[in-house]
C-alpha positions as CSV (number, residue, x, y, z in Angstrom):
1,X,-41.9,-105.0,84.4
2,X,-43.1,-108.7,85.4
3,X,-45.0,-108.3,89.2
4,X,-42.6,-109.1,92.0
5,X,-44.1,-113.0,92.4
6,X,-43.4,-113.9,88.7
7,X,-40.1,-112.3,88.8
8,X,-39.5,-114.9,92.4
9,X,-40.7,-117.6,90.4
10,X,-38.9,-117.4,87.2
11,X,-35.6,-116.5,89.4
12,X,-36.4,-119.8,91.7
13,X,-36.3,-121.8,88.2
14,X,-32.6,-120.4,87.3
15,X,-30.9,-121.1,90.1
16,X,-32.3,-124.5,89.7
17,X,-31.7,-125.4,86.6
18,X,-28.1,-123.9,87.1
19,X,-27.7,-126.3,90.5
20,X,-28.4,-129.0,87.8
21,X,-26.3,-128.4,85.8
22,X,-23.0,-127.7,87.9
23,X,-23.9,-131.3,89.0
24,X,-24.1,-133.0,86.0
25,X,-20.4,-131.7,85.2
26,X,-19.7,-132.8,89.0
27,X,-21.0,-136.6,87.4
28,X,-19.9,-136.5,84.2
29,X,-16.1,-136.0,84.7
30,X,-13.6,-138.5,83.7
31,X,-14.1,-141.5,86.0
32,X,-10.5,-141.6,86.7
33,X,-10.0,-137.8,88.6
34,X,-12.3,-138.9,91.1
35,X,-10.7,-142.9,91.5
36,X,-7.1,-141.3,91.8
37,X,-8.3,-139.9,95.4
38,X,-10.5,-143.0,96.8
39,X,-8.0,-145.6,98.2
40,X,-8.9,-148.4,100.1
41,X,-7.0,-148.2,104.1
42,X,-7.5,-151.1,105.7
43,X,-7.9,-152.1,109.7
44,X,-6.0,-154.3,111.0
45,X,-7.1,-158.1,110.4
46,X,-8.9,-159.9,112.6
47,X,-10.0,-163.5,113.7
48,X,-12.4,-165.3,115.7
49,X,-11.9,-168.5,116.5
50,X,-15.5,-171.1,116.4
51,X,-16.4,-173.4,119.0
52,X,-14.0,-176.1,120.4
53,X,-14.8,-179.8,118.9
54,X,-12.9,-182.6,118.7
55,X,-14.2,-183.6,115.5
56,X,-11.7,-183.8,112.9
57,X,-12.6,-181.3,110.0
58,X,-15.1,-179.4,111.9
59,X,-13.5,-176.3,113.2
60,X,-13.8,-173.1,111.8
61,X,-11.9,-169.4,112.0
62,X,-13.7,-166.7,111.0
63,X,-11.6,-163.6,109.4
64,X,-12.7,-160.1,109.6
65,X,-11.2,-157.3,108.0
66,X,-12.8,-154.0,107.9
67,X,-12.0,-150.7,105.8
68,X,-12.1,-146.7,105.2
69,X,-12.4,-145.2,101.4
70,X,-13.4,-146.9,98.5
71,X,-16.2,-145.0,97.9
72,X,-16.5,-146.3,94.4
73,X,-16.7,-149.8,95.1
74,X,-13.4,-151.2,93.3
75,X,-11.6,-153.2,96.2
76,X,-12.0,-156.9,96.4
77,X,-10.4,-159.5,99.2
78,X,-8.1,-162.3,99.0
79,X,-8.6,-164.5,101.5
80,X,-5.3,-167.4,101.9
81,X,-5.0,-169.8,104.7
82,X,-2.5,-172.8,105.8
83,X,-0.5,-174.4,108.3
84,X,1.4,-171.9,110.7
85,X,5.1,-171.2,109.7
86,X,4.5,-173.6,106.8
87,X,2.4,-171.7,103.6
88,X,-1.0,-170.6,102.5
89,X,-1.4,-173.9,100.8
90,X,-4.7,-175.3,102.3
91,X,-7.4,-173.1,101.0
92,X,-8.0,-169.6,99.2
93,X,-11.0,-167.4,98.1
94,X,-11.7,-164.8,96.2
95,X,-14.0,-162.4,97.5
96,X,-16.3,-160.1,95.6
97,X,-16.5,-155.9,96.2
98,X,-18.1,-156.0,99.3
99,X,-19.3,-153.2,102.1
100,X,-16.9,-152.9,105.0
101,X,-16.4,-155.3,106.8
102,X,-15.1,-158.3,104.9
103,X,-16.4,-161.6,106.6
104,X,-15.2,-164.9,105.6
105,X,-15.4,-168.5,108.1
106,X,-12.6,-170.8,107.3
107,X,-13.9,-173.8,107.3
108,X,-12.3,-178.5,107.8
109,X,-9.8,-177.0,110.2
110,X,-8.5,-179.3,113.1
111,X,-8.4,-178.8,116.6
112,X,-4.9,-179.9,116.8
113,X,-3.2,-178.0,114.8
114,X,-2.0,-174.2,114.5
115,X,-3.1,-171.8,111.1
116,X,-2.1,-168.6,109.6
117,X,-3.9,-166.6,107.2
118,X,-3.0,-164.3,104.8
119,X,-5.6,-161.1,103.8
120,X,-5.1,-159.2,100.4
121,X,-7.2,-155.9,99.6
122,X,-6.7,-155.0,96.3
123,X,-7.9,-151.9,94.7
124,X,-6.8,-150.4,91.7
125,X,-7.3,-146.6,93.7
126,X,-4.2,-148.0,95.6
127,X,-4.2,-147.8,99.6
128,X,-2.8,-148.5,102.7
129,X,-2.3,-151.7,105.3
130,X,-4.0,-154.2,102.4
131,X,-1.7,-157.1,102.6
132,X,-1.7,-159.0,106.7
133,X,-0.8,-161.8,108.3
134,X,-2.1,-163.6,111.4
135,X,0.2,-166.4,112.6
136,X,-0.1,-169.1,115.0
137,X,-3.8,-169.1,115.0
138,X,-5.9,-171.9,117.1
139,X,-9.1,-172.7,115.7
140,X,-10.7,-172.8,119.0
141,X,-10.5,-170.1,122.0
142,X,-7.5,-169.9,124.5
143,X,-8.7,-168.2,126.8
144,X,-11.8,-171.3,127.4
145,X,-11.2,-174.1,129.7
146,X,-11.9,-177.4,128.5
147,X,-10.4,-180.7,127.1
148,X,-9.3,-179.2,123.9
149,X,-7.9,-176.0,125.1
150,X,-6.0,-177.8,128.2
151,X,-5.3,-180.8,126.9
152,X,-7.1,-182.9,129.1
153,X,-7.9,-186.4,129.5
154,X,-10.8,-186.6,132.1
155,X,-14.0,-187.5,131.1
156,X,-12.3,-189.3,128.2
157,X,-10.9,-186.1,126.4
158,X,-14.7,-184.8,126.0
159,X,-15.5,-182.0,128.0
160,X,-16.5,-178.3,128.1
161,X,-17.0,-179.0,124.0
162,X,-19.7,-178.1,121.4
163,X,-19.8,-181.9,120.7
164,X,-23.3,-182.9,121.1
165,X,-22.1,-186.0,123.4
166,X,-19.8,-183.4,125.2
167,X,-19.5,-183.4,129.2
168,X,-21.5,-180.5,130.4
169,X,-21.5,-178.9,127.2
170,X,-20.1,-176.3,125.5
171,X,-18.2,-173.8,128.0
172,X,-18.4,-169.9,126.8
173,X,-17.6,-167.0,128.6
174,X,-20.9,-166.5,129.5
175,X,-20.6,-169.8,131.5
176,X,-18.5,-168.5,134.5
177,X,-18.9,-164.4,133.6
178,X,-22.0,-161.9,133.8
179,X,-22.2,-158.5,134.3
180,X,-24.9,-158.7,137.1
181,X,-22.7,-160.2,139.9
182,X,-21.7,-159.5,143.3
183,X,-18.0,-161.0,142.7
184,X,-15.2,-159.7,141.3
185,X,-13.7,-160.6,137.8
186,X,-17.4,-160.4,136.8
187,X,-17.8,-164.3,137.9
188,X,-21.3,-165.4,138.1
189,X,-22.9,-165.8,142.1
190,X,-24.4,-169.0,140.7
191,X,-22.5,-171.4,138.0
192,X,-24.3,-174.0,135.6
193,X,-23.0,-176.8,133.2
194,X,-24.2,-175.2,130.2
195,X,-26.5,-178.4,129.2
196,X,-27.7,-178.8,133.2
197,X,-29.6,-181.2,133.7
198,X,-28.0,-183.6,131.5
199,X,-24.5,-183.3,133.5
200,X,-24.4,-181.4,136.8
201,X,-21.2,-179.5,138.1
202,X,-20.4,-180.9,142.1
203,X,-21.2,-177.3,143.1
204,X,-22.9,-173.9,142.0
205,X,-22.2,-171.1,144.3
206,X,-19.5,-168.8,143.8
207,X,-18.1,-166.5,146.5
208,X,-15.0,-164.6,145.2
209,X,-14.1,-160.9,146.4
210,X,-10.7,-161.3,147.2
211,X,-8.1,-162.0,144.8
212,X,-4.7,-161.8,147.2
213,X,-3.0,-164.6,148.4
214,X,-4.2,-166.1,151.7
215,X,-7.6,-164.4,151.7
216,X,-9.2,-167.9,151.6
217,X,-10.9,-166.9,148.2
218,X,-8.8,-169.0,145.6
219,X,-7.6,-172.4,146.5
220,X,-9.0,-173.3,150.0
221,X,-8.7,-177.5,150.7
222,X,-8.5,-176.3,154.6
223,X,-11.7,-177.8,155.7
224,X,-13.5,-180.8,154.7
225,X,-15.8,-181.0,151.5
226,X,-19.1,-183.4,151.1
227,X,-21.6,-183.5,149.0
228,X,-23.7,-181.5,150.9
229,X,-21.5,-178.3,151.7
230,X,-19.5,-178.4,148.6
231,X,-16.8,-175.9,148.3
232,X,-17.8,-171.8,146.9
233,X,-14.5,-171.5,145.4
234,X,-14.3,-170.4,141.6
235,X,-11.9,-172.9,140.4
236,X,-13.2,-175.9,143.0
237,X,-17.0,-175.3,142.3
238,X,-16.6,-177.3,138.5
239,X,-14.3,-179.9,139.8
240,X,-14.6,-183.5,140.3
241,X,-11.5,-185.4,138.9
242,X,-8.4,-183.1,139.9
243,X,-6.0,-184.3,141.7
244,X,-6.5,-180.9,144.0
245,X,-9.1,-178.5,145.2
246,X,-11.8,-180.4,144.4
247,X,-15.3,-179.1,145.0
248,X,-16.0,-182.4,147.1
249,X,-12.7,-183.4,148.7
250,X,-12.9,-186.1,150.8
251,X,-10.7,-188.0,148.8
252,X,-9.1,-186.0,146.2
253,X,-5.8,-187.9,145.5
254,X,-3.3,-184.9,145.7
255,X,-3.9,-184.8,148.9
256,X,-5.1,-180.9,151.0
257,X,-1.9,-178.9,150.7
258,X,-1.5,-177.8,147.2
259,X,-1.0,-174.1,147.4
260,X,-3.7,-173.4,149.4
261,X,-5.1,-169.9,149.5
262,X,-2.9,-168.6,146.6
263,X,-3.9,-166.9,143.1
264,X,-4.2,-169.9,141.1
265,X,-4.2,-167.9,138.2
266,X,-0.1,-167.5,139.0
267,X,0.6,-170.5,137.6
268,X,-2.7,-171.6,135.9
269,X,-3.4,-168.2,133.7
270,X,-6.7,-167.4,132.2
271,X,-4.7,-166.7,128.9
272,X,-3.7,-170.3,128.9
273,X,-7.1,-172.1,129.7
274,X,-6.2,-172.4,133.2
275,X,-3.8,-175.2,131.8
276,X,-1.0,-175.6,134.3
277,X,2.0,-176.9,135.4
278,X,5.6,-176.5,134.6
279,X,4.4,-177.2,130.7
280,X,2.5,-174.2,130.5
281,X,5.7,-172.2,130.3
282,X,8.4,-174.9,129.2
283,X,6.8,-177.1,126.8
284,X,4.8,-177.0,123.6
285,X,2.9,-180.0,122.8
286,X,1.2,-178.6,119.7
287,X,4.3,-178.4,118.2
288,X,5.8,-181.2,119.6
289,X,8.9,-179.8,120.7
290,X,10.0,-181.6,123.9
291,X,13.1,-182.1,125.8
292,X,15.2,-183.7,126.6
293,X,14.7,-185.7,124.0
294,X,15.7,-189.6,124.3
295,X,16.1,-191.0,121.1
296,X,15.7,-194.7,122.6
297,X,12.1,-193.6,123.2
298,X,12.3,-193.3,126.6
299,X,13.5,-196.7,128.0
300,X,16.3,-194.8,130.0
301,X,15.8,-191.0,130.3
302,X,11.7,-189.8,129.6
303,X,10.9,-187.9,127.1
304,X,9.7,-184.6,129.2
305,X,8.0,-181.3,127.5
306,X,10.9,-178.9,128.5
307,X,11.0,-175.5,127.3
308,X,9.9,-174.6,123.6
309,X,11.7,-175.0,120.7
310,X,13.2,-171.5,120.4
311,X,14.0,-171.7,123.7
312,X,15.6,-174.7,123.7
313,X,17.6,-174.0,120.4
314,X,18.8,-170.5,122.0
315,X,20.4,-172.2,124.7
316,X,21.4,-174.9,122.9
317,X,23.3,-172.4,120.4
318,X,25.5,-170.7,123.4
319,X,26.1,-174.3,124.5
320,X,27.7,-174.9,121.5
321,X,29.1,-171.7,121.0
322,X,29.1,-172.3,117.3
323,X,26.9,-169.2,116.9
324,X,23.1,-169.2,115.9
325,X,22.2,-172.8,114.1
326,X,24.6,-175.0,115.4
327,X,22.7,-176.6,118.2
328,X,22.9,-180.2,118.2
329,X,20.1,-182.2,120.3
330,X,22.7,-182.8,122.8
331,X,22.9,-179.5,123.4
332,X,19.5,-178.5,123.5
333,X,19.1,-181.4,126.2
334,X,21.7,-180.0,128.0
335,X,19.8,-176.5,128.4
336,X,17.8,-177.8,131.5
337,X,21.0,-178.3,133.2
338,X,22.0,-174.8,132.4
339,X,19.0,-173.4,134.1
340,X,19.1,-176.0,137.1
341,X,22.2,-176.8,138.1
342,X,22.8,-179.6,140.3
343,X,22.8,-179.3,144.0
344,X,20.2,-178.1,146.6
345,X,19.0,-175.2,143.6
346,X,15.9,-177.1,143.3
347,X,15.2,-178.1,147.1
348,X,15.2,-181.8,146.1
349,X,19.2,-183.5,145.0
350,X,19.4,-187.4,145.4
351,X,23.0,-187.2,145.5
352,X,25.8,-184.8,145.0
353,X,25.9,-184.9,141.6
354,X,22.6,-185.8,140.5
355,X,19.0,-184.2,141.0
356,X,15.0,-185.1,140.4
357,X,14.3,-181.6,138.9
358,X,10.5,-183.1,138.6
359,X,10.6,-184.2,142.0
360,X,8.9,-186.9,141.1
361,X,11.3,-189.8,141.8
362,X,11.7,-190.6,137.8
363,X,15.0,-188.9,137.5
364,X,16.6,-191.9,139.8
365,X,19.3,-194.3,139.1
366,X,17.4,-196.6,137.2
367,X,16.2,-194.0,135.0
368,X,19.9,-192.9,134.7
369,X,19.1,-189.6,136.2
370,X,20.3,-187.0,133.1
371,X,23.4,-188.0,133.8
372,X,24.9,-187.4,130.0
373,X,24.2,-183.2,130.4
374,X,26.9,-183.4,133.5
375,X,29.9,-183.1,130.8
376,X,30.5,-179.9,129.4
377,X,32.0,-181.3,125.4
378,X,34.4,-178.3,125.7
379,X,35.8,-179.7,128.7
380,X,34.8,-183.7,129.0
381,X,34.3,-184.9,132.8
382,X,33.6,-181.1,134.3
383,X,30.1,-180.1,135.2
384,X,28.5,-177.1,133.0
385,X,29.5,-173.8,135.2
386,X,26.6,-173.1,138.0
387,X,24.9,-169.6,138.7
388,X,27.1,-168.9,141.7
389,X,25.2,-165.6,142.8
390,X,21.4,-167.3,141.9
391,X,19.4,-168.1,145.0
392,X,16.4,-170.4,145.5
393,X,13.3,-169.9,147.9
394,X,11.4,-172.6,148.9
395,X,8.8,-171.1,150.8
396,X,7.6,-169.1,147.7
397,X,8.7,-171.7,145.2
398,X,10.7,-168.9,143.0
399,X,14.6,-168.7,142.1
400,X,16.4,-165.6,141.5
401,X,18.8,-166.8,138.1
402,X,20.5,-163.7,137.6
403,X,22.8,-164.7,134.9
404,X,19.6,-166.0,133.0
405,X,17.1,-163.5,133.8
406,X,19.1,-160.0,133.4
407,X,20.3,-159.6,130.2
408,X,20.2,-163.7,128.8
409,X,18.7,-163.7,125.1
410,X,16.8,-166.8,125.8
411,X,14.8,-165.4,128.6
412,X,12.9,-162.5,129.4
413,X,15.2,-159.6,131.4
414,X,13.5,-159.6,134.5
415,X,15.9,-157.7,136.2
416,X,16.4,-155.5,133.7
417,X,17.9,-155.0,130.3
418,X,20.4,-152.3,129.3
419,X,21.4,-153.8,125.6
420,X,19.7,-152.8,122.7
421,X,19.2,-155.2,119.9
422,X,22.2,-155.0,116.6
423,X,21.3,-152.6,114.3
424,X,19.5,-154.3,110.5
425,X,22.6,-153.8,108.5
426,X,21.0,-155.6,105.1
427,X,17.3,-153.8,104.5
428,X,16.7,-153.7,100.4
429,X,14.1,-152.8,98.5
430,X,12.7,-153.7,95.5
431,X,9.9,-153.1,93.2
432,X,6.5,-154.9,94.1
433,X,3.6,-156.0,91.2
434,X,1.0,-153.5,92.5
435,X,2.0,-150.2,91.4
436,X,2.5,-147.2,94.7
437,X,3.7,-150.0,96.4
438,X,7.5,-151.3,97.4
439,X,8.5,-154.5,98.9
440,X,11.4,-154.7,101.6
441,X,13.0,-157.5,102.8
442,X,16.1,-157.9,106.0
443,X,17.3,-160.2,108.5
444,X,16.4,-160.4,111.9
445,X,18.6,-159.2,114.1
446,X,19.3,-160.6,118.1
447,X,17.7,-159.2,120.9
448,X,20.7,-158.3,122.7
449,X,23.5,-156.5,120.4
450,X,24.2,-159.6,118.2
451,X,23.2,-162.7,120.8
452,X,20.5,-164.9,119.6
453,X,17.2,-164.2,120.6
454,X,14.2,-162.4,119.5
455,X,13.4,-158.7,119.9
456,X,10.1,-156.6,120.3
457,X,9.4,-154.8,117.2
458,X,9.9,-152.7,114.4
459,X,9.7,-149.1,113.7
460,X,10.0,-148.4,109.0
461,X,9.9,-145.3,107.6
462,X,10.4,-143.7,104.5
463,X,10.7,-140.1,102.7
464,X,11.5,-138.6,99.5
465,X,14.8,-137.5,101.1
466,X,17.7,-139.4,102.2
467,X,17.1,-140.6,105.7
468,X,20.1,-140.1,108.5
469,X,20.4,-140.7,112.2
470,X,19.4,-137.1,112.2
471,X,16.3,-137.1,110.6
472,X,14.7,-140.6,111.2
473,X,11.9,-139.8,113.7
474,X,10.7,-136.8,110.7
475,X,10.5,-139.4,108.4
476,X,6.7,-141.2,107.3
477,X,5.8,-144.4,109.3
478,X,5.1,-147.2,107.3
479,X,2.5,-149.5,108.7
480,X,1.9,-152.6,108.3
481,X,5.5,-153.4,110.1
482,X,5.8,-157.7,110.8
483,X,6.5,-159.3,114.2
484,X,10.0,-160.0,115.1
485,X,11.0,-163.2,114.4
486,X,14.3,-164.9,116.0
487,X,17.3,-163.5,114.7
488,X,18.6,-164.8,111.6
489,X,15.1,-165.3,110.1
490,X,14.2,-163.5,107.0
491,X,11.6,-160.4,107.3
492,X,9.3,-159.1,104.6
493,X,7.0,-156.1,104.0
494,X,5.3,-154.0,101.7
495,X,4.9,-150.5,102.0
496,X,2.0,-149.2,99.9
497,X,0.5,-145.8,99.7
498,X,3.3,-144.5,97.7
499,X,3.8,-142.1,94.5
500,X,4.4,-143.8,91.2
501,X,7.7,-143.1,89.5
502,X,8.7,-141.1,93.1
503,X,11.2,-142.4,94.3
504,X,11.7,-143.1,98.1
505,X,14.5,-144.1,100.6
506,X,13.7,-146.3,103.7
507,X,15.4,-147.1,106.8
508,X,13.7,-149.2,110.0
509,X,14.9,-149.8,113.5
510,X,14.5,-152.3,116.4
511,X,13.4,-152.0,119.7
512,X,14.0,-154.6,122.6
513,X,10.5,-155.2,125.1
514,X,11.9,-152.3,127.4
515,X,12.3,-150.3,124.3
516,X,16.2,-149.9,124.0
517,X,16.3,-149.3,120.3
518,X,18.9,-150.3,117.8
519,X,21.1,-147.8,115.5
520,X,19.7,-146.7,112.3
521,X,19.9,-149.5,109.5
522,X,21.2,-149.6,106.5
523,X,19.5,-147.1,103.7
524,X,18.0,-148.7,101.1
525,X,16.7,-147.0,98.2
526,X,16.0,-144.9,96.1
527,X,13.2,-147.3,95.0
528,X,10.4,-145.5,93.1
């Protein structure tokens, strides 16, 4: 018989102290039904490289790598880091529980060389996507032009850097790009040497709102340049020391006929620094792999970058014919022949056996022209077999190599590729240290059936059940798959996010870069 507000009151302090209370259990359970159901799932790694310096020791990567779960706080990072295709043998660091992202700056790196870094999320919750690798990192940025990233010697090898003593500074993004702009691409109306007025570029105004060929936008030596109308072109407004499309051109040494009015960007791509000639797509200088290769050091035939390493050694292998591996250097010097046969291919013969593929005059008789590719070693004294139905246009500068460019596995199929890549016939699997988790190893496989060459990428998945043919695409992706590498090498993974003591079957297949997929691979498993 309590009045109605005493009755509300002492009510109100029930359900409270009941809330409490169903809380407190909520709290006090065992720590372990909650952690069972908080894994840590990863993002993919990342990397940023810091700014380009010629200093040895002084450039830096910095690693990000952000995650989803692990809402108690049990993760922790293991940062590894060393030469690319080599090992993780330079540095490491063990990074504390932090909030996501994880952050780390990699730190006495040199320009010159290429890294890779390995990232390790462990948790004892378990997860998913915690062990990467990055490969064939540069610790400065591609896509930024200057004496680093290209290469070049001009102002003594010191330009476009964040070296303090640096010619014009460091060169960003921001340099040439803005939002606010009347041009295309997002290029600036006005362009400034970063540390202007220490170093001045030969010109400042941009005009560029026309990227086709012969709109007078890119390339344009047609008229006369002096000091005081200096050219409005994007690529010619920074340059003084080219050999063409200077900003000031009176007496630029390449002369006034170097592709003029084309997309530069054809051959000098914005993914490669704006770095050109044939090099940017047929040599390697970071690695050093360059061909031919004249063991006398160049006192008869120069050493030349050629095409890269796996290029080369593709070729070299069908040369030999002794399958993938045997390539001798002989043969990989042979592969420019194989490309560019002798003859009027290349616009430019000096005899009828013999031809200046440079057309440079360096591949003459006192240089001994490459005169030791002519003999095919399967049949000494005949010529390697030419691409009979493979035209060459001068005008546009392009060939038409149909027996390299279709279906080749040293080259990409340009003009189409039916073949699907051979089918992984030796996937295993094996238990890995961190329980939930299984470790899978193969061997590449070609790109084209069994031919050497590298495919595209890989599709792993797994189930409880055995996996067929038939039921492949049902089965659970596993991510985290590695890049291809050439066939032959050896491929590693580990799947996590699995159920202890369950065991699993796994299966993978290949796709080719116009997707023609392999056959089903072996089954390996059950693994629990």
């Amino acid at each position: 018989n309590l009045p109605t507000s005493e009755r509300i009151h002492k009510n109100t302090l029930y359900f409270m102290k009941l809330c409490l209370l169903v809380t407190l259990s909520i709290l006090l359970l065992p720590f372990t039904l909650r952690a069972d159901n908080d894994p840590t799932i990863a993002d993919t790694a990342t990397s940023k490289p810091g700014p380009a310096t010629l200093v040895a020791g002084l450039s830096t990567i910095t690693v990000r790598l952000a995650y989803v779960g692990d809402h108690n706080g049990s993760n922790s990072a293991l940062i590894e880091w060393g030469e690319d295709d080599i090992d993780f043998s330079i540095g490491s660091i063990d990074l504390g529980h932090s909030l996501s992202p994880y952050l780390y700056e990699i730190t006495g790196l040199d320009y010159n060389k290429t890294y890779q870094v390995r990232t390790t999320l462990s948790d004892v919750d378990g997860g998913t996507n915690l062990i990467q690798t990055l490969t064939g990192l540069k610790p400065f940025n591609c896509l930024v032009h200057n004496s680093v990233s290209t290469g070049s010697g001009k102002h003594d090898s010191n330009w476009g850097l964040g070296d303090a003593d640096s010619q014009y500074g460091e060169f960003t993004c921001r340099t040439c790009h803005d939002r606010s702009t009347d041009n295309i691409k997002r290029v600036k109306n006005t362009i400034a040497a970063p540390n202007s007025p220490t170093h001045d570029l030969p010109g400042n105004t941009v005009a560029f709102t026309d990227t086709r060929d012969d709109s007078s936008d890119f390339g344009d030596d047609s008229s006369e340049r002096s000091a005081g109308n200096p050219s409005t072109r994007i690529c010619e407004v920074c340059h003084s020391e080219t050999n063409y499309h200077r900003c000031i051109n009176e007496a630029q040494p390449g002369g006034t006929t170097h592709y003029n009015n084309k997309d530069c960007t054809g051959c000098h791509r914005h993914s490669n620094a704006f770095k050109a000639s044939c090099d940017s797509c047929h040599g390697d200088s970071a690695t050093g792999a360059i061909w031919p290769d004249d063991a006398s050091g160049g006192a008869a035939i120069p050493d030349r970058l050629g095409a890269h390493d796996e290029h080369m050694t593709s070729i070299g292998d069908i040369i030999n014919g002794g399958g993938h591996g045997s390539a001798t250097v002989a043969d990989k010097n042979a592969s420019c022949i194989y490309c560019h046969p002798e003859g009027t291919h290349t616009g430019a013969y000096l005899d009828d056996d013999h031809v200046d593929v440079y057309m440079d005059g360096t591949n003459d008789a006192s240089k001994g022209y490459y005169v030791y590719l002519l003999d095919d070693p399967a049949d000494p004294g005949s010529l390697y077999p030419l691409d009979t139905d493979a035209s060459y246009n001068s005008v546009t500068g392009t060939c038409s190599l149909n027996d390299c460019h279709g279906n080749a596995p040293y080259t990409p199929g340009w003009y189409g590729d039916s073949i699907a890549p051979a089918a992984v016939s030796d996937l295993a699997a094996a238990d890995n240290t961190e329980p939930g988790t299984v470790k899978l190893t193969w061997s590449a496989t070609g790109d084209d059936g069994t031919l050497d060459g590298t495919a595209y990428k890989y599709q792993v998945r797994y189930s409880t059940s055995v996996i067929d043919a038939g039921n492949f695409e049902a089965a659970t992706i596993a991510g985290g798959a590695p890049s291809v590498d050439r066939m032959g090498k050896s491929e590693e993974m580990i799947v996590t996010g699995l159920t202890p003591s369950q065991n699993y079957y796994f299966a993978l297949k290949t796709a080719d870069e116009v997707y023609n997929w392999a056959d089903l691979s072996n089954i390996a498993g059950p693994q629990a």
